[in-house]
C-alpha positions as CSV (number, residue, x, y, z in Angstrom):
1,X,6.6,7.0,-9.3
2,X,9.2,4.8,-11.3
3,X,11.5,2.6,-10.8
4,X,14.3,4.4,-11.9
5,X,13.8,7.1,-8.9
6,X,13.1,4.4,-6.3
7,X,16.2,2.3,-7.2
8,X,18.2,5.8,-7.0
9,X,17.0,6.3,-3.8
10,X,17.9,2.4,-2.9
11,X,21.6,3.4,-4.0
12,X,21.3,6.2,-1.4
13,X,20.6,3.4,1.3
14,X,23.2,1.3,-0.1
15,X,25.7,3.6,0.0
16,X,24.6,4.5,4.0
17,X,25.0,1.1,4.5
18,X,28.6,1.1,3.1
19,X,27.8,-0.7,0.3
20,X,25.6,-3.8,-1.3
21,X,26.9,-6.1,1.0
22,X,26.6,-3.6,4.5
23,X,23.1,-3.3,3.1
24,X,22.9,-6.7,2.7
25,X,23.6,-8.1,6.2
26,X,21.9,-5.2,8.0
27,X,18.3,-6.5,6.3
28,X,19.6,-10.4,6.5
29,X,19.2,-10.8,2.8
30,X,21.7,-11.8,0.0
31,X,23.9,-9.4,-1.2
32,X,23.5,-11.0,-4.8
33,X,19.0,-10.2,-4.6
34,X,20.6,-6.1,-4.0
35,X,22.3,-6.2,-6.9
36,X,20.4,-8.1,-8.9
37,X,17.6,-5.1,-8.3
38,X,20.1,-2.3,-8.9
39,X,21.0,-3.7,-11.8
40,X,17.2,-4.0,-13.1
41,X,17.7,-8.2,-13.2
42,X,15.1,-8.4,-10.6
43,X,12.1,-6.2,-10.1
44,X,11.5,-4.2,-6.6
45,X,9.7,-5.9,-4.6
46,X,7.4,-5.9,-1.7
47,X,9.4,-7.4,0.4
48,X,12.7,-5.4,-0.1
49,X,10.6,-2.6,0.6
50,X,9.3,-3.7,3.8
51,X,12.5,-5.3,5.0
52,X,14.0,-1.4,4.6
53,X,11.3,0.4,6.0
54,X,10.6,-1.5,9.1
55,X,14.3,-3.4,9.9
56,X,15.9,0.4,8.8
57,X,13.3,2.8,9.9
58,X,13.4,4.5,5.9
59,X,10.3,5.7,5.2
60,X,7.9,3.7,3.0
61,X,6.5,7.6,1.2
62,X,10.2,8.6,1.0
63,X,11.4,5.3,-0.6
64,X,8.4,5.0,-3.4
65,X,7.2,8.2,-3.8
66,X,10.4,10.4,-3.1
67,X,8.1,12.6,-0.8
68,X,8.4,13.6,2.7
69,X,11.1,12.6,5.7
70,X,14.0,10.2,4.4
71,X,13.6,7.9,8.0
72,X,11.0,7.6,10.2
73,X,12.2,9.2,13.7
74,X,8.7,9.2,15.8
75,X,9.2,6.2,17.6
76,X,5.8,6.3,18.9
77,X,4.0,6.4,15.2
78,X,2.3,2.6,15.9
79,X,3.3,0.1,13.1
80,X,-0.4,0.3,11.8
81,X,0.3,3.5,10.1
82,X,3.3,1.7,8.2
83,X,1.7,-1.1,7.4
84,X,-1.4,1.4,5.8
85,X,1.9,3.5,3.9
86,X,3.3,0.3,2.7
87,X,-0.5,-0.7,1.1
88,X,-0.3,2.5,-0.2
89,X,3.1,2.8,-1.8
90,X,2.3,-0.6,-3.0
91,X,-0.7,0.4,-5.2
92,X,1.1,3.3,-6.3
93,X,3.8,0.3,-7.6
94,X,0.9,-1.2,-9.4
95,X,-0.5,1.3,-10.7
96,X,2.8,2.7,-12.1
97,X,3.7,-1.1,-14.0
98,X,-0.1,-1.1,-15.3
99,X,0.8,2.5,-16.9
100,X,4.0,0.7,-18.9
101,X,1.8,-2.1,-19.8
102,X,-0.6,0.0,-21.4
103,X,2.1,2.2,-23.1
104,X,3.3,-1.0,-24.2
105,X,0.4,-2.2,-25.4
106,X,-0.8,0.7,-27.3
107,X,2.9,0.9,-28.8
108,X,2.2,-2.6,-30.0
109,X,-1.0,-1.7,-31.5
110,X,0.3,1.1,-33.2
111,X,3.0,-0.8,-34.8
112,X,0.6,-4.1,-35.8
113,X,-1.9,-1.0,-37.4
114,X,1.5,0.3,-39.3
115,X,2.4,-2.9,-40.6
116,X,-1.6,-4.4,-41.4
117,X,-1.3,-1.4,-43.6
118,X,2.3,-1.6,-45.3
119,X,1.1,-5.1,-46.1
């Protein structure tokens, strides 16, 4: 999972929607919080995510993970069973930033090793 393929598939929805401000009014947020995440100036959030998958009926494995249907059609699947994908797609969030940070971090160890020994 990255962030780069979720906020591809939030374009998708955006463009549905007829664009950032459709999207906007139809999850009651400000237009300016939709394109601050497109544009990477704000980070995905939990509560973007929820707002789409339970106001919008997308679903939570097809927004995070790019797996399975696009919306959620069974309209007897009990909100439990969202609530348990969102958890999921969540930690699978977290666990994909923790990866960068430790990417980062050995980048940064690599380059303080580099310069201890040029100096």
């Amino acid at each position: 999972m990255s962030d780069d393929a979720v906020i591809k598939r939030l374009k998708v929805i955006v463009k549905e929607h007829g664009g950032q401000l459709g999207l906007a009014k139809a999850i009651e947020v400000d237009q300016g919080f939709i394109s601050k995440v497109i544009n990477r100036k704000q980070e995905i959030s939990y509560y973007l995510i929820r707002k789409l998958c339970f106001q919008l009926k997308y679903s939570p494995e097809w927004l995070i993970l790019g797996s399975g249907e696009k919306k959620v059609t069974k309209t007897e699947s009990p909100k439990l069973i969202t609530e348990i994908q969102m958890l999921r797609t969540e930690v699978d969030i977290l666990h994909a930033r923790m990866k960068t940070y430790e990417i980062q971090l050995n980048e940064m160890r690599r380059q303080d090793e580099q310069h201890t020994k040029a100096g």
